[in-house]
C-alpha positions in Angstrom: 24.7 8.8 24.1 21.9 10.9 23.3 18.5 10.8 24.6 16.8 8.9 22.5 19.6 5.8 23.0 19.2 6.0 26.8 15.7 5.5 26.4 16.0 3.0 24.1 18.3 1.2 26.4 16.2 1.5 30.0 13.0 0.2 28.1 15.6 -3.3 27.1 17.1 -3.0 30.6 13.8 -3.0 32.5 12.4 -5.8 29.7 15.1 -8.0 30.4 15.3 -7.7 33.7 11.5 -8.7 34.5 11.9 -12.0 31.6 15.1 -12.9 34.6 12.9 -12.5 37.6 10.2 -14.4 36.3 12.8 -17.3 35.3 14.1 -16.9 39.1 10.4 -17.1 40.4 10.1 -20.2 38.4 12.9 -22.1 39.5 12.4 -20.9 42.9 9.1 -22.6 42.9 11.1 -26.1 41.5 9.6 -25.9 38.3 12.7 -26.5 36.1 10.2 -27.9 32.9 9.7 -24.3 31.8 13.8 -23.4 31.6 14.9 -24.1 27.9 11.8 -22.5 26.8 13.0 -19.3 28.9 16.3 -19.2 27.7 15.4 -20.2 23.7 13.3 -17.4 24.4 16.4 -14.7 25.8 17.8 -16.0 22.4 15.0 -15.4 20.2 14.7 -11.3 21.9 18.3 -11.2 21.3 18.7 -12.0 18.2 15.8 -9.3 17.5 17.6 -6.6 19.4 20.6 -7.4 17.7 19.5 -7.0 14.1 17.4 -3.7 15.7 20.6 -2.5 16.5 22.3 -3.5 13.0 19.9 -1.6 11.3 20.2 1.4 13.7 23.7 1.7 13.2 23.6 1.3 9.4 21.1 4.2 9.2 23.5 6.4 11.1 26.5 5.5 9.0 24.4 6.2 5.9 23.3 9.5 7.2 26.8 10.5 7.9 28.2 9.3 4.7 25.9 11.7 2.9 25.5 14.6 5.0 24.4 18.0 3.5 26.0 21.0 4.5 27.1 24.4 3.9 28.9 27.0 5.2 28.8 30.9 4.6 31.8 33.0 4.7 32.7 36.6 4.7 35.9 38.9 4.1 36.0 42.3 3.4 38.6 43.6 1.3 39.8 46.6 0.1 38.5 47.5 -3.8 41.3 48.4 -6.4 41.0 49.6 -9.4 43.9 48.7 -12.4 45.6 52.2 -13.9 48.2 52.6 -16.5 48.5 48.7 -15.9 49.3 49.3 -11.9 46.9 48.4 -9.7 45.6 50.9 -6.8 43.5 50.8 -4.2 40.7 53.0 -4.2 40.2 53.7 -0.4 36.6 51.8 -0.7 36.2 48.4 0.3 33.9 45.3 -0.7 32.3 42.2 1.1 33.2 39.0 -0.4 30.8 36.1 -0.1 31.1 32.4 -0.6 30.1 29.2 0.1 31.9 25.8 1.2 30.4 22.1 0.9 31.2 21.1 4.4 29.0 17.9 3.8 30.6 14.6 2.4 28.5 14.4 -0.9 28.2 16.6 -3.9 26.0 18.8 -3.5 24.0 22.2 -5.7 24.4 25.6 -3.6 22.6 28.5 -5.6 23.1 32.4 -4.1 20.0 34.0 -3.1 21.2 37.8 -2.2 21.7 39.6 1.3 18.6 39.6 3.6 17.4 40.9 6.7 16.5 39.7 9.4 12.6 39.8 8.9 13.3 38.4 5.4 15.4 36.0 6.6 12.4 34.9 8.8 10.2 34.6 5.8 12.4 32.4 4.0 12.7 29.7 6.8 9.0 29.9 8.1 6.8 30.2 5.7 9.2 30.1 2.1 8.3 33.6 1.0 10.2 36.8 0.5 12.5 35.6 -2.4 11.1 39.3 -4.1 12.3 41.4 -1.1 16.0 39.7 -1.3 18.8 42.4 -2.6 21.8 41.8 -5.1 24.7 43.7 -5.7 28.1 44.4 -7.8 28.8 44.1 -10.9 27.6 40.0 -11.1 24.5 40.6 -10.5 24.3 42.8 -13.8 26.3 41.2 -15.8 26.8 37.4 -15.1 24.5 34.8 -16.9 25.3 32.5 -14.1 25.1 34.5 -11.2 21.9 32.8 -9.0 22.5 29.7 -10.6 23.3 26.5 -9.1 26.8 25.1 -8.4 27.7 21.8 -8.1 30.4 21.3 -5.5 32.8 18.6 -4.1 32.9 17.9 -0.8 35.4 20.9 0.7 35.0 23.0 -2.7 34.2 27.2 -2.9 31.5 28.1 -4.6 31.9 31.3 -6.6 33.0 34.6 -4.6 30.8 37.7 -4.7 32.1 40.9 -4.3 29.3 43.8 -3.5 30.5 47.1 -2.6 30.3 48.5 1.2 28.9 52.0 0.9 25.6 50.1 -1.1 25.1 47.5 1.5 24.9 50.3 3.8 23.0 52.3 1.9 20.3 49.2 1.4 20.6 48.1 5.2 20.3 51.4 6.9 18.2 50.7 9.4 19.5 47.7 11.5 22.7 47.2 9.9 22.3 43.3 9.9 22.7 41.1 6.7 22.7 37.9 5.9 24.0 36.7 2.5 21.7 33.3 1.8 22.3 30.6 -0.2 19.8 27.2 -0.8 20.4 23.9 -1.7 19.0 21.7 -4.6 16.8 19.8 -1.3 15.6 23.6 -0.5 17.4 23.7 2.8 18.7 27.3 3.6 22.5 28.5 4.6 23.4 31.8 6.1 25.4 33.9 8.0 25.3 37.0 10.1 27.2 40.2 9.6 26.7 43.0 11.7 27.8 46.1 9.3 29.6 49.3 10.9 30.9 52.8 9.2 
């Protein structure tokens, strides 16, 4: 139970026990006129705690039943490069970023780009700082829909993005700490940290 239940529950607790005492003091002092008004009464409260609780529950269910969320991934993988139809590996490697709908409704994730940390900051306080967020590889030249939105199931990837290593760490020089971003159609940011090393 969290908090906000238990509190909810000694408030009832402490309400229903001081409507039984004063029934007790009443029939202690042989006045048994008052006693189907007392308990129509506990039935009346009741009935309002129960449909309280109804409605409680229902919101929860509906919550859970369409649940946003997102979650970041990362792998780094070894570039290759095709030659004479064989494919080699170049010796340089890439970071691969994607998304998965961990929510249980469809749901738009668009890619922002890598940020800092101070960035990062910016985009979650005060919504600024799109400008200062960095894209690289080959989609962000090239691809019409890279930055757009995707629409994805419940459990779907969005769209991998490969950027090179040696510009990440070229861009990031300083702390060495990215964080690829992606938003939501309701604005709500997703992100992960990766700590970059030579």
């Amino acid at each position: 139970m969290n908090k906000k239940s238990l509190t909810i529950m000694a408030v009832l607790t402490a309400f229903l026990s001081s409507i039984i005492v004063f029934i007790c003091v009443d029939i202690s002092n042989g006045n048994f006129d008052n006693l189907a008004d007392w308990f129509g009464a506990l039935g009346s409260i009741g009935a309002i705690l129960a449909v309280i609780y109804q409605v409680h529950k229902q919101r929860e269910e509906f919550l859970e039943a369409n649940k946003v969320e997102g979650t970041v991934y990362c792998e780094v993988e070894l570039m290759k490069k095709v030659s004479y139809g064989i494919e080699v590996y170049s010796g340089g490697r890439a970071l691969v970023i994607y998304l998965i709908n961990t929510g249980r409704r469809v749901e738009g994730f668009r890619f922002l780009g890598f940020a800092s940390q101070q960035v990062l900051n910016s985009l979650i306080n005060d919504n600024t700082g799109y400008d200062k967020l960095k894209h690289f590889g080959l989609p962000a030249l090239f691809d019409e829909n890279y930055g757009n939105f995707e629409s994805l199931q419940p459990s779907e990837s969005s769209k991998k993005y490969r950027a090179e290593m040696q510009l990440i760490l070229s861009a990031f020089k300083k702390d060495k700490i990215i964080y690829p971003v992606y938003v939501n159609t309701h604005g709500e940011f997703y992100y992960t940290k990766i700590v970059i090393t030579e």
